[in-house]
DRENKE-806791 format. One record per residue (C-alpha): residue in three letters; x negated, z, y. Coordinates in pm, whole numbers, padded with zeros to 5 digits, always signed. Example, Ala and Ser with C-alpha at 12.3 -4.5 7.8 and 13.67 -1.06 7.14 Angstrom:
Ala-01230+00780-00450Ser-01367+00714-00106
This chain:
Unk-14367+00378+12307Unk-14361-00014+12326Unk-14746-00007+12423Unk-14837+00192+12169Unk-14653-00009+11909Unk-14776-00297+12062Unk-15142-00186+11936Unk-15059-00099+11630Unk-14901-00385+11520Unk-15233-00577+11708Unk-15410-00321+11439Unk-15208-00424+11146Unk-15278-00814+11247Unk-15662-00727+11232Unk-15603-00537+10875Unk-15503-00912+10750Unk-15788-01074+10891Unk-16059-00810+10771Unk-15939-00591+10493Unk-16172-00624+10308Unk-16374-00345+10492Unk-16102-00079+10416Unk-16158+00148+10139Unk-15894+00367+09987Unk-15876+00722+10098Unk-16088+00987+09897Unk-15848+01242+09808Unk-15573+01132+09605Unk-15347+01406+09730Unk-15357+01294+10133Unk-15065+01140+10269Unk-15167+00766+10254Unk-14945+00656+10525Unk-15153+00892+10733Unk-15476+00814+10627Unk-15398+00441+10647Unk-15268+00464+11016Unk-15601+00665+11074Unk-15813+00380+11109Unk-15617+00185+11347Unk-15517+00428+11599Unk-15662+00335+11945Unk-15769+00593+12132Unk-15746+00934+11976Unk-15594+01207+12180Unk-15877+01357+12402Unk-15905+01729+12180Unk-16110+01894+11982Unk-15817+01867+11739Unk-15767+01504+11630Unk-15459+01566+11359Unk-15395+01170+11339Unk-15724+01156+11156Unk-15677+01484+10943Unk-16007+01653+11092Unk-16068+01939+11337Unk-16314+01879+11586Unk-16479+02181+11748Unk-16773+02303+11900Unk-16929+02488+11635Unk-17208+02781+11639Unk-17542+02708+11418Unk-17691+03066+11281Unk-18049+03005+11203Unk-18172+03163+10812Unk-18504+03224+10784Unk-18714+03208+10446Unk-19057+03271+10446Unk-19255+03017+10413Unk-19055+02726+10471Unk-19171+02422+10659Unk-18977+02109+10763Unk-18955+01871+10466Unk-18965+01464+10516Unk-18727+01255+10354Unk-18670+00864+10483Unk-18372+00953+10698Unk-18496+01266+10880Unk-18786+01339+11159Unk-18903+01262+11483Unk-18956+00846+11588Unk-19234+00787+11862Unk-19058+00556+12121Unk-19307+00236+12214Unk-19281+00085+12557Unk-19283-00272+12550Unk-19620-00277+12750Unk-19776-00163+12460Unk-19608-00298+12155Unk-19956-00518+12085Unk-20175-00173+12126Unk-20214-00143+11773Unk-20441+00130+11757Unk-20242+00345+11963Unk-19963+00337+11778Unk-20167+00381+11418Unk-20252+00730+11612Unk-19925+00815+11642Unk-19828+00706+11263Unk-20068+00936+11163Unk-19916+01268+11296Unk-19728+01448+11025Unk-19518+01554+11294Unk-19427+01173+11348Unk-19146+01006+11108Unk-19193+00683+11224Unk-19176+00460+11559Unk-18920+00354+11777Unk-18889-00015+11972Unk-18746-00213+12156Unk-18807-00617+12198Unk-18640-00881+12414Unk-18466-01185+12156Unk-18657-01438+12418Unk-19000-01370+12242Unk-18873-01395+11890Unk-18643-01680+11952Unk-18814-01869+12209Unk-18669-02226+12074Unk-18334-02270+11917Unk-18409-02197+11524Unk-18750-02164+11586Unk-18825-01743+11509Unk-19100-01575+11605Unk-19129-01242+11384Unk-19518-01179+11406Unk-19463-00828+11641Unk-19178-00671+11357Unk-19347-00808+11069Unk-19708-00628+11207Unk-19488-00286+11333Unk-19356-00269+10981Unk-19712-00286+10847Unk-19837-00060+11044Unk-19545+00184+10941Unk-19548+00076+10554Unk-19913+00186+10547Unk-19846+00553+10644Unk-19516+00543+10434Unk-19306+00574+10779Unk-19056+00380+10931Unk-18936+00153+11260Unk-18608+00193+11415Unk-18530-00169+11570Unk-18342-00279+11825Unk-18293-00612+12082Unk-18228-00615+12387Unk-18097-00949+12584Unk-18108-00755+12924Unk-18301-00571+13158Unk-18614-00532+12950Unk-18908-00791+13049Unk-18894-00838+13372Unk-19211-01094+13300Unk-18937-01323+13244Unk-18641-01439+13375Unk-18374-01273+13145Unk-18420-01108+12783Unk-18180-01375+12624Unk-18449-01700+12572Unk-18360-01959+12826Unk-18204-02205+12557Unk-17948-01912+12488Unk-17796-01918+12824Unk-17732-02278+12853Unk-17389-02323+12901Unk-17353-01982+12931Unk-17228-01776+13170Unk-17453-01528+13376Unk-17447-01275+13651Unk-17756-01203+13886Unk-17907-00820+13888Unk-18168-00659+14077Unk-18414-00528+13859Unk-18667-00246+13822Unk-18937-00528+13986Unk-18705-00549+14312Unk-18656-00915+14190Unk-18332-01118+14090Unk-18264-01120+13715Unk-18034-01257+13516Unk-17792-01121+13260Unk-17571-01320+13046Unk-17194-01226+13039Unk-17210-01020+12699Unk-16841-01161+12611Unk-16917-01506+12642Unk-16829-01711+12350Unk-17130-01949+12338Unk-17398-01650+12400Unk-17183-01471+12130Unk-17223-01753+11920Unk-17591-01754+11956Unk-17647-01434+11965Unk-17497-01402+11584Unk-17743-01716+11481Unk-17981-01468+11579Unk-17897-01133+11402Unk-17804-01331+11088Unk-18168-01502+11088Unk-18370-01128+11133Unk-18122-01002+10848Unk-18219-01262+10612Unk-18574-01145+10667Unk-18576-00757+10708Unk-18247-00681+10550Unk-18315-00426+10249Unk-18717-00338+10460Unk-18814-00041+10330Unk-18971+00010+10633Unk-18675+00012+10860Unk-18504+00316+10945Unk-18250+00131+11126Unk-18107-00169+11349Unk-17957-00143+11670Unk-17597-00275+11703Unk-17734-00455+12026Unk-17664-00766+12241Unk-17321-00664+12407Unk-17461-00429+12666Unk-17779-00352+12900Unk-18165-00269+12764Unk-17984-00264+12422Unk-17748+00072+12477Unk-17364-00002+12494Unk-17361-00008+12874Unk-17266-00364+13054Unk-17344-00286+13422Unk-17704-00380+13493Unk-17756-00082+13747Unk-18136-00119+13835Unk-18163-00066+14200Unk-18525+00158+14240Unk-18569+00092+14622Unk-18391+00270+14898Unk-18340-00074+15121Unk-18046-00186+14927Unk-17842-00414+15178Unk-17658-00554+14954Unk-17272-00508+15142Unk-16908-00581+15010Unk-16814-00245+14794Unk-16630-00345+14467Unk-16257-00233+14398Unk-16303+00069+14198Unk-15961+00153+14009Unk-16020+00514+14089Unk-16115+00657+13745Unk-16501+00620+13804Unk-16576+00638+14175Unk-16666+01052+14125Unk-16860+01001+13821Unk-17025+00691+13953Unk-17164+00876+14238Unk-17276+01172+14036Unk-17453+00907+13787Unk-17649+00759+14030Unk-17838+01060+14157Unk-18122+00989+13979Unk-18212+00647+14105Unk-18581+00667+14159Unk-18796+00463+14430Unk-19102+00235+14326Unk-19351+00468+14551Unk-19187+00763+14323Unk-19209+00613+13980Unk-19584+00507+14131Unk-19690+00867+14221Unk-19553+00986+13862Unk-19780+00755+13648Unk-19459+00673+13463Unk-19479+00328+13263Unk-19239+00050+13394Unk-19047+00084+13028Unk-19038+00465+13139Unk-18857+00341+13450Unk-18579+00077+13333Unk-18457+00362+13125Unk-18416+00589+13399Unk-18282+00354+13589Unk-18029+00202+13356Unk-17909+00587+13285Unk-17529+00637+13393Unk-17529+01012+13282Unk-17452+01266+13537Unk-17765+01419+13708Unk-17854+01759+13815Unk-17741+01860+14164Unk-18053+02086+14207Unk-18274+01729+14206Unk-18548+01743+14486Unk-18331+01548+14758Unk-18638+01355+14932Unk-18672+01135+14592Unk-18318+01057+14520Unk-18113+00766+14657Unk-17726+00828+14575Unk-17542+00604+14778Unk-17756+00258+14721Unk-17751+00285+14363Unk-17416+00422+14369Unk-17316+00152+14545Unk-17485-00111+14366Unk-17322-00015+14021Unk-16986-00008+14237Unk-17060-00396+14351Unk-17157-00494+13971Unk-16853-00360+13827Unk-16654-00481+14092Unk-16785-00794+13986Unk-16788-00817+13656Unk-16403-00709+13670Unk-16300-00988+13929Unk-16453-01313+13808Unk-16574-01225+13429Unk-16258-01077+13332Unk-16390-00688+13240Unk-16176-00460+13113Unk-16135-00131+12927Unk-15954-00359+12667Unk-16157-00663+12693Unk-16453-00481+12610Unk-16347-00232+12323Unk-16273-00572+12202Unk-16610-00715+12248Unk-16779-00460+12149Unk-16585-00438+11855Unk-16674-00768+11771Unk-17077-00769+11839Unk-17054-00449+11571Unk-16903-00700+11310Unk-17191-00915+11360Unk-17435-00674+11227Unk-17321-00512+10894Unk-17283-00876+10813Unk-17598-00959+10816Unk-17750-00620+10717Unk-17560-00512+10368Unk-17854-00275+10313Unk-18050-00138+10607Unk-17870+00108+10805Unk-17772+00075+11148Unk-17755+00231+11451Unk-17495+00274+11760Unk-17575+00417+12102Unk-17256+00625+12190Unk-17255+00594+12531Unk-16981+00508+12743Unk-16959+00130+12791Unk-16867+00180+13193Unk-16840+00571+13325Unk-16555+00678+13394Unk-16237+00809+13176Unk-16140+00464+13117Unk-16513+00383+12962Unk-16486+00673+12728Unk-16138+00629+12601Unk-16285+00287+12513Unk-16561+00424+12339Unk-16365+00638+12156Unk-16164+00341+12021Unk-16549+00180+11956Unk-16696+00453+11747Unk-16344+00483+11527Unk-16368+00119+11470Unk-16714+00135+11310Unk-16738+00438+11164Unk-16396+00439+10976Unk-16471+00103+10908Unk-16862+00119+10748Unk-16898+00461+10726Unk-17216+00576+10674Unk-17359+00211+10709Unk-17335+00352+11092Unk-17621+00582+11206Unk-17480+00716+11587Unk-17721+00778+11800Unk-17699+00973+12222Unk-17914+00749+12391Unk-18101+00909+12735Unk-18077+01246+12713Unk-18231+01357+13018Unk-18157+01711+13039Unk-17905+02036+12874Unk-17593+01960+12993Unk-17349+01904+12660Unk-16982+01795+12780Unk-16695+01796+12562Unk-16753+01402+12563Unk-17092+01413+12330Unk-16960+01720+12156Unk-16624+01549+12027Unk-16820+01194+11917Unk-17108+01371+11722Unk-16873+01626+11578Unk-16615+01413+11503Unk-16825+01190+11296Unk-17061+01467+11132Unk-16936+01475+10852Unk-16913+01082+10794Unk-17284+00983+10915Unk-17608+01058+11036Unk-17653+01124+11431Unk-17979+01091+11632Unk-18086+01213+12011Unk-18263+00968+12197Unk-18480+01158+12479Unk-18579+01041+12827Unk-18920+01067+12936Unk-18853+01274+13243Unk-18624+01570+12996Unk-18603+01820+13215Unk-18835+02103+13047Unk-18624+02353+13194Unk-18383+02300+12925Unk-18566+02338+12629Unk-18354+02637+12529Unk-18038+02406+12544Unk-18173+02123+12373Unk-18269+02335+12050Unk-17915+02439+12064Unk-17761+02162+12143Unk-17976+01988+11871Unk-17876+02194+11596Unk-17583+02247+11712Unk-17476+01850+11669Unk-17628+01855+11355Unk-17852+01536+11464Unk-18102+01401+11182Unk-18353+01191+11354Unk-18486+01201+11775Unk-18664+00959+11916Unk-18932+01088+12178Unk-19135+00941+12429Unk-19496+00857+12423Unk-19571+01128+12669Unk-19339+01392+12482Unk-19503+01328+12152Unk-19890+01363+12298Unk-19770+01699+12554Unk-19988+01969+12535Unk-19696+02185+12669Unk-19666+02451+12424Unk-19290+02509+12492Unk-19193+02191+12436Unk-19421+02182+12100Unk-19273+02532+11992Unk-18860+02359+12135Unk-19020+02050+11876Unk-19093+02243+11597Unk-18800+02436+11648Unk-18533+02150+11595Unk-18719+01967+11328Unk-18736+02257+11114Unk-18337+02261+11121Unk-18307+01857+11169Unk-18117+01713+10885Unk-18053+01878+10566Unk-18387+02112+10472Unk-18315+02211+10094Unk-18472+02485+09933Unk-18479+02577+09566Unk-18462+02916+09516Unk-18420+02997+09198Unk-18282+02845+08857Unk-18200+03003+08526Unk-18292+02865+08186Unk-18253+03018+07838Unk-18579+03106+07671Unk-18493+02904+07379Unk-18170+02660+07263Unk-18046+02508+06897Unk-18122+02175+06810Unk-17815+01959+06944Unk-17667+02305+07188Unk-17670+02261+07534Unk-17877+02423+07781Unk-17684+02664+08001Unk-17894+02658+08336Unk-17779+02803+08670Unk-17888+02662+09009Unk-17965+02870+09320Unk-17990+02623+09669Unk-17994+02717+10056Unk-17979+02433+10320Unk-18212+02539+10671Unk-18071+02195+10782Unk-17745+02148+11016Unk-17651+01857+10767Unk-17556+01845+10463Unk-17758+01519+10222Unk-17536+01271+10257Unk-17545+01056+10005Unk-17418+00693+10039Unk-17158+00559+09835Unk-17085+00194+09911Unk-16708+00115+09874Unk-16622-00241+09970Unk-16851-00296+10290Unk-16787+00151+10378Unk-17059+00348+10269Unk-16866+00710+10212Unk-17055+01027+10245Unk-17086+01142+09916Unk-17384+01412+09691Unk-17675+01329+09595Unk-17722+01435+09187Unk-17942+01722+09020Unk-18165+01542+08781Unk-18313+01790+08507Unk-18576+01605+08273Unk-18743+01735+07975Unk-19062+01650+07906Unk-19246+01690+07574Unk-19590+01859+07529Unk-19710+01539+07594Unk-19565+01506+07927Unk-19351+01224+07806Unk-18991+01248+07948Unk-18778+01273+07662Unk-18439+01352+07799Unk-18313+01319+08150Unk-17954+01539+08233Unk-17751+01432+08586Unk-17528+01619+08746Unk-17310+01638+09033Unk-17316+02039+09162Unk-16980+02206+09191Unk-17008+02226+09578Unk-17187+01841+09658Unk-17451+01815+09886Unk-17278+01638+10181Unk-17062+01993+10172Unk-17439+02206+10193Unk-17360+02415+10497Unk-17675+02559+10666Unk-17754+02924+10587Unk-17474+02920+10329Unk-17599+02995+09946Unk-17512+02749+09729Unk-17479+02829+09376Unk-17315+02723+09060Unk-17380+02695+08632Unk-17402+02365+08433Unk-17426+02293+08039Unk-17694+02077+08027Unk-17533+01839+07703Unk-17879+01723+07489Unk-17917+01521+07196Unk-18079+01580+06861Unk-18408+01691+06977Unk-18711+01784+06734Unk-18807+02125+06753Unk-19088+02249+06994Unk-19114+02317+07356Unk-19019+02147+07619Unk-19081+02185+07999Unk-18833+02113+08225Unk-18855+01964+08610Unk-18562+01892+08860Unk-18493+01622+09109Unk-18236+01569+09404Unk-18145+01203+09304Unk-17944+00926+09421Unk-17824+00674+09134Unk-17745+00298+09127Unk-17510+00124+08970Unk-17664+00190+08616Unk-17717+00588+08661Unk-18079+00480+08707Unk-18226+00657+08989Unk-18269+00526+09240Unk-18447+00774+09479Unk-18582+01119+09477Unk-18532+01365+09750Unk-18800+01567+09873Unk-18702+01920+09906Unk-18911+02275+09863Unk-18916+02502+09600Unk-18986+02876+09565Unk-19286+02943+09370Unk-19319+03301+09457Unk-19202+03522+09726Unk-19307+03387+10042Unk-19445+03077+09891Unk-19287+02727+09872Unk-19411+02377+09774Unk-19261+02046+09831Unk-19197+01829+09534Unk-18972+01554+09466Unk-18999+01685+09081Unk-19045+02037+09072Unk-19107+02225+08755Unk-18825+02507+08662Unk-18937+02604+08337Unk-18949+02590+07972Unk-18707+02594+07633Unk-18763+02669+07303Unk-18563+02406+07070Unk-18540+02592+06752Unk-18322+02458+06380
């Protein structure tokens, strides 16, 4: 007990310092106490049921609904993101051809900070200012992140030289074979830096319509939440002097390590060195079936063992010590970025039990804390396997926030099945995909594609609204709405309280429009069920009295909208969403006509 109250009264100290990123709970009639203690609880008890934050969490089975006709919609959020190796980030023609696919939302990338920061205060922004150009043109959008580690092996270290004076660093073996350097992610003067940094790009890009998100980067390897730069890719590794392990991760780390490729392999597969440093820096448990003769276990095994080992004797790591940090780089970011959404890899900072009780603790932090600010995303997905570890974090936080996959380029294609499952089952709103993924020829993993983004996000359909035929001047119009969600979201609509962005419904939006096409009158609404509740397959239906003013008499036509609202009631955006136009027809429309009404005297 005097641990636990230890932490909480730690939690209660950081309430003082920062409270001004709590918002109040959202039902009046919840037990405040509880939902106050909610936010600060360390590490929530490892079960599906989490009753210290009022939520069950539970695997959860996705039944499919058909309609005929129906196609996958695009709305900002949603959709599949090309991911662009570093190699070529300048290529600009190759990456206009994949801007152009309708089944492409947008691009993902990743850049070191030494190339946009290569003096002190002097920025560099030419490659995001010409990827959000490229992506503006085709009305798509860049998910960004930085990495300070493990990315360009052209250069010494990711972090700019300048950054890691006075700084201190560990050395690494890298995917070249060569020495590297990494900085120690919880030092105070690279932290210090490191914010300099992120608040410089946020006064540029915050607010971009062309950014999808930002990576919450800088604390951990190739810009994922992992600290231990495990890169060993040839079987010589002589390094000697095994690390302490504590016990928790030995198992795991010599499951995670199965996949540890050599050069002459990654050679013989055409894979791109980008291609490579993922695999490499992947900690996820492997398959056991793996073809023996191209998998090193114990070298790689033993290399993250001598890292960690490390890392824990003369840099101070800790489970504590880095919830902490990471804790901490997080803060940087929604400081910097009040508008642009951003993003969180929810891997484990270290394997092991310890590593995700810590990320637990992580991934309350920010999402109780920002809400929906926080996109989440599982980073390296390699093959089908689905734990109870990724099924508690995206579950947990589906209803708070969108989630995203992030696919390797060697996915196992056996597991296509799984991954729609899995997919829809986690309810995830955006993927990133490799290159080679996105231009496969394969036509199970096209039909596997198609499959998931048909269900990815919320995928609205109109089916049907009722209007009188005609309405007194001054009377409003009774109109019923008829809406089915193919998505495994709901539309969660943002609704900023303090710095917290609460998942809240987007508005119906009914305009009437004279015979001039002028909008005369423009109704909002919040439905009786809102939209962040839309279950998939589920009909959603309710009745509204549409109040209107003194109208002159005449027809009017009528057109609705999915809107979000500012401050004013203006809108602010439209959603895109499809609407039945006859049986087994549907059209996409952000304002889709519904009718007409007679205003009579």
């Amino acid at each position: 007990m005097l641990r636990k109250r230890t932490v909480i009264l730690a939690s209660l100290s950081l309430l003082a310092f920062c409270g001004s990123g709590l918002s109040s709970p959202v039902e009046a009639k919840k037990n405040k106490a509880v939902e106050f203690i909610k936010y600060f609880k360390p590490v929530p008890d490892k079960s599906y049921t989490n009753e210290s934050q009022d939520r069950v969490i539970k695997k959860r089975k996705f039944k499919p609904v058909e309609v005929s006709g129906a196609r996958p919609i695009d709305n900002q959020e949603l959709g599949y993101f090309a991911i662009i190796p570093l190699e070529k980030i300048e290529d600009k023609q190759s990456i206009e051809d994949l801007l152009v696919k309708k089944e492409i939302n947008g691009i993902s990338v990743l850049l070191p900070w030494a190339s946009l920061e290569p003096r002190e205060g002097e920025y560099d922004f030419k490659q995001i200012d010409e990827l959000l150009e490229l992506a503006g043109k085709q009305k798509k959008t860049v998910i960004l992140r930085i990495s300070t580690c493990g990315l360009d092996n052209s250069k010494d270290c990711d972090t700019p030289e300048w950054a890691l004076a006075d700084v201190k660093t560990m050395e690494y073996t890298a995917t070249d074979g060569q020495k590297h350097k990494m900085p120690i992610f919880w030092d105070s003067t690279y932290l210090a830096r490191w914010s300099n940094f992120i608040q410089a790009l946020g006064e540029k890009y915050d607010g971009n319509q062309s950014l999808h998100s930002i990576g919450i980067t800088g604390g951990g390897v190739l810009g994922s939440t992992r600290v231990v730069p495990n890169f060993v890719t040839f079987a010589g590794d002589t390094t000697s002097g095994d690390a302490e392990d504590d016990g928790d991760d030995e198992d795991q780390n010599k499951d995670q390590n199965k996949d540890a490729k050599t050069e002459a392999d990654k050679s013989a597969t055409g894979k791109t060195e980008d291609t490579a440093k993922s695999e490499e820096a992947e900690t996820a448990e492997d398959d056991s079936d793996e073809d023996s003769a191209n998998v090193i276990a114990k070298p790689s095994a033993k290399n993250y063992r001598r890292l960690a080992g490390k890392l824990k004797k003369e840099f101070g790591m800790s489970e504590r010590q880095l919830v902490e940090h990471w804790k901490y780089v997080a803060d940087i970011f929604p400081k910097a970025f009040a508008k642009t959404r951003l993003n969180f890899d929810i891997n484990a900072p270290i394997t092991g039990k310890k590593g995700q009780t810590g990320l637990d603790e992580i991934s309350d932090y920010l999402v109780y804390r920002y809400g929906q600010r926080i996109y989440l995303t599982r980073q390296n997905v390699r093959n089908g396997k689905h734990g109870f570890n990724e099924y508690r974090i995206l579950l947990k936080f589906h209803p708070d926030t969108l989630t995203g996959y992030q696919l390797r380029p060697d996915f196992k294609m056996d597991d296509l099945d799984k991954l729609v499952k899995n997919a829809t089952q986690d309810g995830i709103s955006f993927c990133e995909l490799p290159i080679d993924l996105v231009q496969s020829t394969d036509e199970a993993l096209k039909t596997a594609l198609a499959e998931i983004r048909g269900h990815m996000g919320y995928q609205l359909i109109s089916q049907a609204v009722t209007l009188p035929k005609e309405v007194k001047v001054g009377e409003p119009i009774q109109a019923s709405f008829n809406f089915v969600n193919l998505g495994a979201a709901g539309a969660l609509n943002p609704d900023r309280q303090l710095d917290k962005d609460l998942a809240g419904s987007f508005k119906i939006q009914v305009e009437l429009r004279n015979q001039d096409g002028k909008p005369v009158v423009r109704s909002l609404h919040t439905p009786d069920v809102p939209t962040n509740e839309w279950s998939a397959g589920e009909p959603i239906t309710w009745s509204e009295d549409l109040k209107m003013p003194e109208l002159k008499p005449g027809r009017y036509d009528l057109y609705m909208s999915l809107v979000d609202t500012d401050e004013d009631n203006k809108v602010a955006r439209k959603l895109s969403f499809l609407t039945k136009v006859k049986e087994g027809e549907l059209e996409e429309s952000v304002d889709a006509p519904i009718g007409s009404v007679d205003v009579l005297n």
